[in-house]
C-alpha positions in Angstrom: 44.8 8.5 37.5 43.4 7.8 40.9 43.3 4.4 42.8 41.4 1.8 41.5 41.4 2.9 37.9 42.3 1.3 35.0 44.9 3.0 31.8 42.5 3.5 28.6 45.2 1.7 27.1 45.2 -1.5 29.5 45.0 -4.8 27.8 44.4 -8.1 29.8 45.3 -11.2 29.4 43.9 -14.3 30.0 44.5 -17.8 30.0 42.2 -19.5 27.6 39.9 -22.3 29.0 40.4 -24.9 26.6 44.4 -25.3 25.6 46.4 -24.2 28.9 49.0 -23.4 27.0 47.8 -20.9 25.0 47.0 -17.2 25.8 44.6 -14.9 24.4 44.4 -11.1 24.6 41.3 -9.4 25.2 41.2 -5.7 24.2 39.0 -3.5 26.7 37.9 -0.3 25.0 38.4 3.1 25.8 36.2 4.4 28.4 33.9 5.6 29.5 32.7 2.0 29.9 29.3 0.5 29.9 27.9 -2.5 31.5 28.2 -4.4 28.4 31.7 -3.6 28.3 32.1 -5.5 31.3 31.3 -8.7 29.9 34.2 -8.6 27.7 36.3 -8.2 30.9 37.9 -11.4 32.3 37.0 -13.3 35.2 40.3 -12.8 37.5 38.3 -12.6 41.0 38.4 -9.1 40.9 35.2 -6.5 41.5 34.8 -4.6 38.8 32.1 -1.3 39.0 31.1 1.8 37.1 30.9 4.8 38.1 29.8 7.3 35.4 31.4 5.3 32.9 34.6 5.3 35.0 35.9 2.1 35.9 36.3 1.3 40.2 38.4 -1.9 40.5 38.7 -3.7 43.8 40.3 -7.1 45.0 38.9 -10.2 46.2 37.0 -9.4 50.2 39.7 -10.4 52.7 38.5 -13.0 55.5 37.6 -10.4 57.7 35.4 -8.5 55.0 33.9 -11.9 54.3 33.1 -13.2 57.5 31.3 -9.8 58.3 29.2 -10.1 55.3 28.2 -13.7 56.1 27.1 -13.2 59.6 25.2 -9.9 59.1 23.0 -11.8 56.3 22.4 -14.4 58.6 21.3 -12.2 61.4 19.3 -10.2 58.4 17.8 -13.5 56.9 16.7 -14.7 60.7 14.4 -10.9 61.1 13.6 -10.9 57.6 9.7 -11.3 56.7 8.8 -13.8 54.3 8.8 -11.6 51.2 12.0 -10.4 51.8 15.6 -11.5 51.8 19.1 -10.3 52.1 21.3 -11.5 49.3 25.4 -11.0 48.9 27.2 -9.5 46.1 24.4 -9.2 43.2 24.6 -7.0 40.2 23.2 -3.4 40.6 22.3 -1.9 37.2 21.4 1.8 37.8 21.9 3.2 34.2 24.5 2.2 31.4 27.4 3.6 32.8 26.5 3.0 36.2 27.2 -0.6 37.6 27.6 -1.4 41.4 28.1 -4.9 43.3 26.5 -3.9 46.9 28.0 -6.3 49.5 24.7 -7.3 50.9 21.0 -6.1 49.6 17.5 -6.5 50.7 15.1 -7.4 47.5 12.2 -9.3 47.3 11.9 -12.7 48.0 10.9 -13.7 44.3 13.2 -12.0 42.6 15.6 -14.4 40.4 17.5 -11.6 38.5 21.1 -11.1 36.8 20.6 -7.8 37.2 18.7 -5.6 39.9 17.4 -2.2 39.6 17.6 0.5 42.3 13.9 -0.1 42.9 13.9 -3.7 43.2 16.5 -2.5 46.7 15.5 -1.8 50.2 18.5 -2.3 51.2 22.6 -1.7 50.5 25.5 -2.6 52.7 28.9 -1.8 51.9 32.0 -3.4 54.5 34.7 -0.7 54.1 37.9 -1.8 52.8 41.4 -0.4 52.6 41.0 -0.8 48.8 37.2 0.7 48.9 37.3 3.1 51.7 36.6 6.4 49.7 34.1 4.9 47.7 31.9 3.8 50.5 32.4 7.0 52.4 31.8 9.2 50.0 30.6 8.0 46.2 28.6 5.0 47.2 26.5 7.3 49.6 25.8 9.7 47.0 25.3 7.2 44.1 22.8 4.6 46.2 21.0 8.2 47.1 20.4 9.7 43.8 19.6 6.0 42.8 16.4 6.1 45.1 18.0 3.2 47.5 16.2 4.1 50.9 18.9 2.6 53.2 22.3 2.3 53.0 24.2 0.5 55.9 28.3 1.2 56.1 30.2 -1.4 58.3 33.5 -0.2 60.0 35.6 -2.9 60.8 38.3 -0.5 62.3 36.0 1.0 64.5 35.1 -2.0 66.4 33.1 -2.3 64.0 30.8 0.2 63.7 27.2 0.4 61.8 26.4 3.3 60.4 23.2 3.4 59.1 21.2 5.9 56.9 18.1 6.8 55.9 16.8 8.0 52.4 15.5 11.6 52.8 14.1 13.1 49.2 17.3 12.6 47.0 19.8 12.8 50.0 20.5 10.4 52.7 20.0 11.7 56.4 23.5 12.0 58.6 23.8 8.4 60.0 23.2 7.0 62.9 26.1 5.2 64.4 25.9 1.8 66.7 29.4 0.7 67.7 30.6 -2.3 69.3 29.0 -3.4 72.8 25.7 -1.1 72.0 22.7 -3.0 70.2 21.5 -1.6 66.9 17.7 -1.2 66.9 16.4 -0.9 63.4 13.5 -0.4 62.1 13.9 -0.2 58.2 13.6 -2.3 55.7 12.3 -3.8 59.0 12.8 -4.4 62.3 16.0 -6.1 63.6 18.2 -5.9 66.5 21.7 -6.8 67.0 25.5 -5.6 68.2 27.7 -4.7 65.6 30.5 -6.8 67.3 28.9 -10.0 66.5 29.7 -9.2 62.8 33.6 -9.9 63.9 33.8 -12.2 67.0 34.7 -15.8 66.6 32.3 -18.6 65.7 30.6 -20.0 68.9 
């Protein structure tokens, strides 16, 4: 079983919303798992994902991880034209069995969904984790690129940070370009922005 996974025999329990006192024991079926499966799962303030039906489980973003996430949509909401915006953490439908929560997204303006489709995307951003590291290195790349997502950014924060961003190339993403800290990133898709990757860490001003 590798990291992140859950037993196909795990039960959860929760604590019920009404009487404190009593618990209640939810029974999550077998996998592979669907997005309606998910539903069923309990609110605990964890990420849950699929991936081919297989389940990717991460804990809550770290202070770090959140403060990087915040100040990149700023800087993305400040270059953003009017029809398009960056939003945090929404729901990525891509099939059935195939559920992501991007940390950051470019959509249109307009949009007021539960769920987002690949094409409604310009953009994905993933902040790599300890707990998420291979997935954003490695799964996430090829999943957002056989999904049609035309950018996909991957934030380093143990690199100073670093931005690494790529472009969609038929169903394959490009080799990233990389802008570490101290160098601006000039971007030009979804559209054009410029900043330093540093600023996603340094201390409010």
């Amino acid at each position: 079983m590798s990291e992140g996974e859950i037993p196909d025999t795990w039960w959860v329990t929760a604590m019920a919303t009404i009487e404190p006192t009593t618990r209640r024991e939810i029974v999550i079926p077998a996998p592979p798992y669907t997005v309606d499966d998910l539903l069923e799962f309990p609110d605990d303030g964890n990420r849950y994902e699929l991936f081919n039906g297989s389940l990717l489980v991460s804990p809550s973003p770290t202070s770090p991880h959140q403060r990087a996430i915040y100040r990149l949509q700023r800087i993305l909401d400040d270059a953003a034209p009017p029809e398009l915006e960056p939003l945090a953490t929404v729901n990525l439908r891509v099939t059935d069995k195939d559920y992501y929560i991007p940390d950051l997204v470019i959509v249109p303006a307009d949009m007021d969904q539960l769920m987002y489709s690949p094409e409604d995307l310009q953009l994905a951003a993933e902040v790599v984790s300890p707990s998420t590291k291979m997935r954003d290195r490695v799964l996430k790349i090829d999943a957002y690129a056989a999904a049609g997502i035309p950018n996909y950014w991957r934030i380093e924060l143990n690199e100073g940070p670093t931005l690494y961003a790529y472009e969609l190339n038929g169903d394959t993403y490009d080799p990233p370009t990389a802008y570490k800290a101290g160098q601006v990133a000039n971007l030009t898709t979804p559209f054009p922005v410029s900043f330093d990757p540093g600023d996603l860490e340094r201390p409010r001003r």
